[in-house]
C-alpha positions in Angstrom: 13.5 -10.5 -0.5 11.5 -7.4 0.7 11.2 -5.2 3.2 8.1 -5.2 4.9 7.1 -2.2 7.4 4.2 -2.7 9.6 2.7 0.4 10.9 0.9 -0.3 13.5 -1.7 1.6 15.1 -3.6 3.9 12.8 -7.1 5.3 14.0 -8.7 3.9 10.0 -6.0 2.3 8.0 -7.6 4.0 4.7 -7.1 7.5 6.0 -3.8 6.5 7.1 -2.4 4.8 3.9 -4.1 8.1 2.2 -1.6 10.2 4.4 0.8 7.6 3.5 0.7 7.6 -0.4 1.1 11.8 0.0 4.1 11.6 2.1 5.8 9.4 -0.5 4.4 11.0 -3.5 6.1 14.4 -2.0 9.3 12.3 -1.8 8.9 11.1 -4.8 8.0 7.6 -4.5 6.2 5.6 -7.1 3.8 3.6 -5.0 1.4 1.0 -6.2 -1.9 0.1 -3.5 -3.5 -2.9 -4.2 -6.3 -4.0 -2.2 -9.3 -7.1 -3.8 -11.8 -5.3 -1.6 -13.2 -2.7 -4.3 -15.0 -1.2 -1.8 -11.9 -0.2 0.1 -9.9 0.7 -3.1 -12.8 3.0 -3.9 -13.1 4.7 -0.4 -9.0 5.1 -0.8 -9.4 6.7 -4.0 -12.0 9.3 -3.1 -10.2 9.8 -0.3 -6.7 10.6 -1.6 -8.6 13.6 -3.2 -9.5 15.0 -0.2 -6.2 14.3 1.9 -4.9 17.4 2.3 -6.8 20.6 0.8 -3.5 22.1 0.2 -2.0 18.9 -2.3 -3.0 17.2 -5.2 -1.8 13.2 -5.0 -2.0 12.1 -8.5 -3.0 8.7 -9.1 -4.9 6.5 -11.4 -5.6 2.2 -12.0 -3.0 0.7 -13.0 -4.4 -0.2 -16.5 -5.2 3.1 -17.0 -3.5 4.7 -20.4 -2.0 7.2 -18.0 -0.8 4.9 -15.5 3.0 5.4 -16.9 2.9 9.1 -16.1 1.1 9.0 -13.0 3.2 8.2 -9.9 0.6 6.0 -7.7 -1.3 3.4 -9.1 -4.6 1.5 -7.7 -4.5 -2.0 -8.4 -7.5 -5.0 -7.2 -6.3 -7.6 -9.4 -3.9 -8.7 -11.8 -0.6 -7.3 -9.0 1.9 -9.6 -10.8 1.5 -7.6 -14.3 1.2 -4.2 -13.0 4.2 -5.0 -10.8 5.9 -5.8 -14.1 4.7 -2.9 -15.8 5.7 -0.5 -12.9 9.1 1.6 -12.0 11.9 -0.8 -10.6 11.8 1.5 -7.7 8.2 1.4 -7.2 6.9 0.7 -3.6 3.9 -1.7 -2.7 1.0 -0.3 -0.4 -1.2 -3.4 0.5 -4.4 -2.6 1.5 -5.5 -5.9 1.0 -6.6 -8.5 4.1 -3.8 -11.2 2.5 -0.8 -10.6 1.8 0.1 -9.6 -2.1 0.4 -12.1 -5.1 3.7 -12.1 -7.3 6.0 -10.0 -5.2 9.0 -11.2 -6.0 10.8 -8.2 -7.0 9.0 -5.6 -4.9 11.5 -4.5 -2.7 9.9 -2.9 -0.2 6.0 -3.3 1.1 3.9 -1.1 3.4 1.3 -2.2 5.7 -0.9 -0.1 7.9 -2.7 -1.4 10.4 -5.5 0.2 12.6 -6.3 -1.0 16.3 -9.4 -2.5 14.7 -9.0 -6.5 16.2 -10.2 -7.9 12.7 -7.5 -5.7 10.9 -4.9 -6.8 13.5 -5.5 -10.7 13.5 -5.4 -10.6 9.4 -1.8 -8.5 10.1 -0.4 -11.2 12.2 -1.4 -13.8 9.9 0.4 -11.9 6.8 3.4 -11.3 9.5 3.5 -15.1 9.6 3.5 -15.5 5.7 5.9 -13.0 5.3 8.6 -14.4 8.1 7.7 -17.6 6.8 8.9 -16.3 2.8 11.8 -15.2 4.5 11.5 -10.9 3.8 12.7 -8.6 6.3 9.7 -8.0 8.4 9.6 -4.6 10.5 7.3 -3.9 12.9 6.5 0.5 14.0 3.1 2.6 16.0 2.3 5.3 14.1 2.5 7.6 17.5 6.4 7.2 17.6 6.9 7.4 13.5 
């Protein structure tokens, strides 16, 4: 079963999970953030260039012929076969309003969640599901992280 850390309280959840995906890049994470909405994914992605004008966060799709030298990878559909194409060690962002398909063998997943009341009911439903799937749910604000 995973982990599952809820971060609660973010001002926008994309900025955050863009602050997010740096830290653990720096730490050396591999991270995979999968999200259906390819609006979101996109405004992550442009974003992640611009998260710090000091660092460079490389990343790429996850079918992308780079994806197995790039340490984050964007994924909207198809999460079961890039999880099975990723590191064992890789880490699961989900941007994504439900919670993830296939995640077996993802040992640990991160959610952000912003104060927006949309954001947090659709977080407390995938709180539910994940209790219910019996993974080691966590719950953090982002003010005391």
């Amino acid at each position: 079963m995973a982990r599952i850390d809820f971060a609660f309280g973010a001002t926008e959840r994309v900025t955050q999970a863009c602050q997010t995906s740096l830290r653990q890049y720096l730490a050396g994470q591999p991270l995979i953030v999968y999200c259906t909405d390819a609006g979101r994914l996109k405004a992550f992605d442009q974003k992640l260039w611009a998260v710090d004008e000091a660092a460079f966060v490389p990343h790429v799709a996850a079918d992308d012929p780079e994806a197995a030298d790039t340490p984050i990878w964007l994924v909207s559909s198809d999460l079961p076969g890039a999880l099975a194409r990723a590191p064992a060690k890789a880490w699961l962002l989900n941007l994504d309003d439900d919670c993830p398909p296939g995640i077996d063998n993802v040992t640990r997943i991160l959610e952000i969640v912003s104060d927006d009341d949309a954001d947090k009911a659709a977080a407390r439903e995938r709180w539910r599901l994940y209790q219910a799937a019996g993974h080691d749910v966590k719950s953090f604000r982002l003010s005391a992280v």
